[in-house]
C-alpha positions in Angstrom: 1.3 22.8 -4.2 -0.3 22.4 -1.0 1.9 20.7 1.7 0.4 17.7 3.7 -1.9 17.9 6.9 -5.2 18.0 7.8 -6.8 20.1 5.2 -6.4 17.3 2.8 -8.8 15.6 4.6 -11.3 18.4 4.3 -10.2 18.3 0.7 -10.9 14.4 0.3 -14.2 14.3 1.9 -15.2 17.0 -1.1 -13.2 16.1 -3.6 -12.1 12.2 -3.2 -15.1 10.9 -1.4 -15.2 7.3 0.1 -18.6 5.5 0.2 -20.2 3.1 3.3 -23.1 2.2 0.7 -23.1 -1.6 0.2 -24.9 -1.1 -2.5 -21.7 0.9 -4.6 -20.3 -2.5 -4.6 -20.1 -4.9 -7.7 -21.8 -8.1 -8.4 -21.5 -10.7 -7.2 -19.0 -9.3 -4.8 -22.2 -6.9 -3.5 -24.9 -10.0 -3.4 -22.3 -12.4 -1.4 -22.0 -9.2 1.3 -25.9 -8.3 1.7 -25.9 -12.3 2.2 -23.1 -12.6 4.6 -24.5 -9.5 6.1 -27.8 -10.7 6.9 -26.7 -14.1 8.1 -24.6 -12.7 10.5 -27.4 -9.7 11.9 -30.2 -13.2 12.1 -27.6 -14.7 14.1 -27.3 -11.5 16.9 -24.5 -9.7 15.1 -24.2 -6.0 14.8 -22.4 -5.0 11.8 -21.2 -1.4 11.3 -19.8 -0.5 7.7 -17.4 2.1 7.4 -16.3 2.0 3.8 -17.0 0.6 0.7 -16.1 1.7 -2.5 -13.1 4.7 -2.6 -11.5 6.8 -5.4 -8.2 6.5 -6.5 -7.1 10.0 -5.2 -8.4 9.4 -1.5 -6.9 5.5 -1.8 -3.5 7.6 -2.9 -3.6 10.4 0.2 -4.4 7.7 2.7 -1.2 5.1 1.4 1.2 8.0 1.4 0.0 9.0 4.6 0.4 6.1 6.2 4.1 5.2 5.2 5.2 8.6 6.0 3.9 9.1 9.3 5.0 5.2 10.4 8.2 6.3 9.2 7.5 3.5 6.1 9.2 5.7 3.4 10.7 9.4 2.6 8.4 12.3 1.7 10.5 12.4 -1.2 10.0 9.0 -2.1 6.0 9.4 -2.6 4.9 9.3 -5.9 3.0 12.4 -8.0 -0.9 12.0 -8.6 -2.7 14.2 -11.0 -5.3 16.0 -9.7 -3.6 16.3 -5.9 -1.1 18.8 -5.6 -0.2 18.2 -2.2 3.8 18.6 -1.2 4.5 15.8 1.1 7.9 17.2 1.9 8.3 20.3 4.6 11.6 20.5 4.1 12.2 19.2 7.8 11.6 16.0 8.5 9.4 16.2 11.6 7.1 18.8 9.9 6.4 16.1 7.1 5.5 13.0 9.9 3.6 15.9 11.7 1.6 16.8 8.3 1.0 12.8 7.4 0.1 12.2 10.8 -2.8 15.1 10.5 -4.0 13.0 8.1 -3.5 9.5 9.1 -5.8 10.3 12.2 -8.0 12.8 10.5 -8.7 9.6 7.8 -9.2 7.5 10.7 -6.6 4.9 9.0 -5.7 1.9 11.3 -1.7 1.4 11.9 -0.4 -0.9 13.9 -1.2 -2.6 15.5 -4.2 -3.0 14.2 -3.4 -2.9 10.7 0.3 -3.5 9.7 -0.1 -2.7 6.0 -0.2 0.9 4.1 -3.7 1.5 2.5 -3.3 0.3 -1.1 -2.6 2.3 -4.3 -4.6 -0.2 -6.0 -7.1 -1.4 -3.6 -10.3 -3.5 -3.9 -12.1 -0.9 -2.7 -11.6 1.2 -5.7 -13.4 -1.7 -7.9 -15.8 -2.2 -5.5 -14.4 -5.3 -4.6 -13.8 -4.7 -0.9 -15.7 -3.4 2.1 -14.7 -2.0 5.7 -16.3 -3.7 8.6 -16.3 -4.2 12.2 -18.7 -6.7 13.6 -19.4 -7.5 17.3 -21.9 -9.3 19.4 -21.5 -10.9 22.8 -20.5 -14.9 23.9 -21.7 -17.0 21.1 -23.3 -17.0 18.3 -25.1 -19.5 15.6 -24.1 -18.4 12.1 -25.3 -20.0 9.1 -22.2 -21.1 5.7 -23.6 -20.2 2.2 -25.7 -23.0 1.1 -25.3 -25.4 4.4 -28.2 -25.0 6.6 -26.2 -26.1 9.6 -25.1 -23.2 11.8 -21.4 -22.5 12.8 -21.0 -21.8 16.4 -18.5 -18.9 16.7 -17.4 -17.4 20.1 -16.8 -13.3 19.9 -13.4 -12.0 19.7 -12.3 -8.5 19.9 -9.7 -8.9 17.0 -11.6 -10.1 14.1 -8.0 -11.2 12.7 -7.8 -14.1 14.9 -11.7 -15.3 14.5 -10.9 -18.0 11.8 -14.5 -19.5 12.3 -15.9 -16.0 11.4 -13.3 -16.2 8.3 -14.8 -19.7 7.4 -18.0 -18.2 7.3 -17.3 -15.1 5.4 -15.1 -17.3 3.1 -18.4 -19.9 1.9 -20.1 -16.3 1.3 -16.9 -15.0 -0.9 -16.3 -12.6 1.6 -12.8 -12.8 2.5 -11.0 -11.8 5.4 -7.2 -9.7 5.3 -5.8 -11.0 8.7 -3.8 -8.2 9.5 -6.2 -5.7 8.6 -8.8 -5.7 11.5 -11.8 -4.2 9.4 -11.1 -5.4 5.5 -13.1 -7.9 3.8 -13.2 -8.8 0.3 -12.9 -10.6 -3.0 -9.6 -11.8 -2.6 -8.4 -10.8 0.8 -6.5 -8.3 0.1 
């Protein structure tokens, strides 16, 4: 066993890869995107997508990560996956928050406070259900809903959680927003 730290990045980007390609998402989850997507790039957007689909292996490494390093649960308490050997526990407790925090960062995860959730164990982005995104433009834009041809006037925020007009919009696509994860989108919202 391998302990925790920043080789398992290196490890993941081989051998647990995560996508940013829209199109490994699934129907009609990837259609409702490309449209939301383009609606929002007609209307002056800029949309940058960061992920898309992941394996289960990389969605296990970044959850386990997370909740050690924020101090969320016990090395110990992680759970085994088959086909990562990776020893979450240093036998001192400030080596194992180092090595999870080599990680965290090398991932690029978002804690708090921009996201106050661990990465899930069983997240939409391993169906390809969920995407990654941060979107920005400047003052005000004209966005057209999903079958309404009358635009939605939405004024830029820099937290994308507390945009609820943008959420409106995304929502009549079936893109939905997690509010306290600043980039997620997806199916459900979670």
């Amino acid at each position: 066993m391998e302990k925790s730290g920043k080789n398992w990045v290196t490890w993941a980007n081989t051998n647990a890869k995560n996508s940013s390609d829209i199109s490994k998402l699934v129907d009609p989850f990837k259609s409702n995107v490309t449209a939301f997507i383009k609606a929002l790039k007609e209307a002056g957007a800029s949309v940058s997508v960061s992920s898309t689909r992941r394996s289960e292996k990389r969605a296990y490494l970044f959850h386990w990560s997370w909740k050690i390093y924020l101090e969320k649960a016990k090395p110990e308490d992680a759970t085994k996956k088959a086909g990562v050997d990776i020893e979450w526990n240093h036998g001192d407790k400030a080596k194992s928050i180092a090595g999870a925090k080599e990680m965290v960062l090398g991932f690029g995860l978002a804690v708090p406070p921009n996201s106050k959730v661990a990465p899930s164990l069983t997240s939409n982005h391993i169906s390809g259900k969920a995407i990654d995104m941060t979107i920005t433009w400047k003052g005000t834009i004209e966005v057209a809903r999903k079958g309404n041809p009358k635009k939605v006037k939405i004024t830029y925020m820099p937290n994308a959680n507390s945009n609820l007009e943008l959420h409106k919009v995304g929502k009549s696509y079936g893109v939905i927003k997690h509010t306290s994860d600043r980039p997620h989108w997806s199916v459900t919202g979670r």
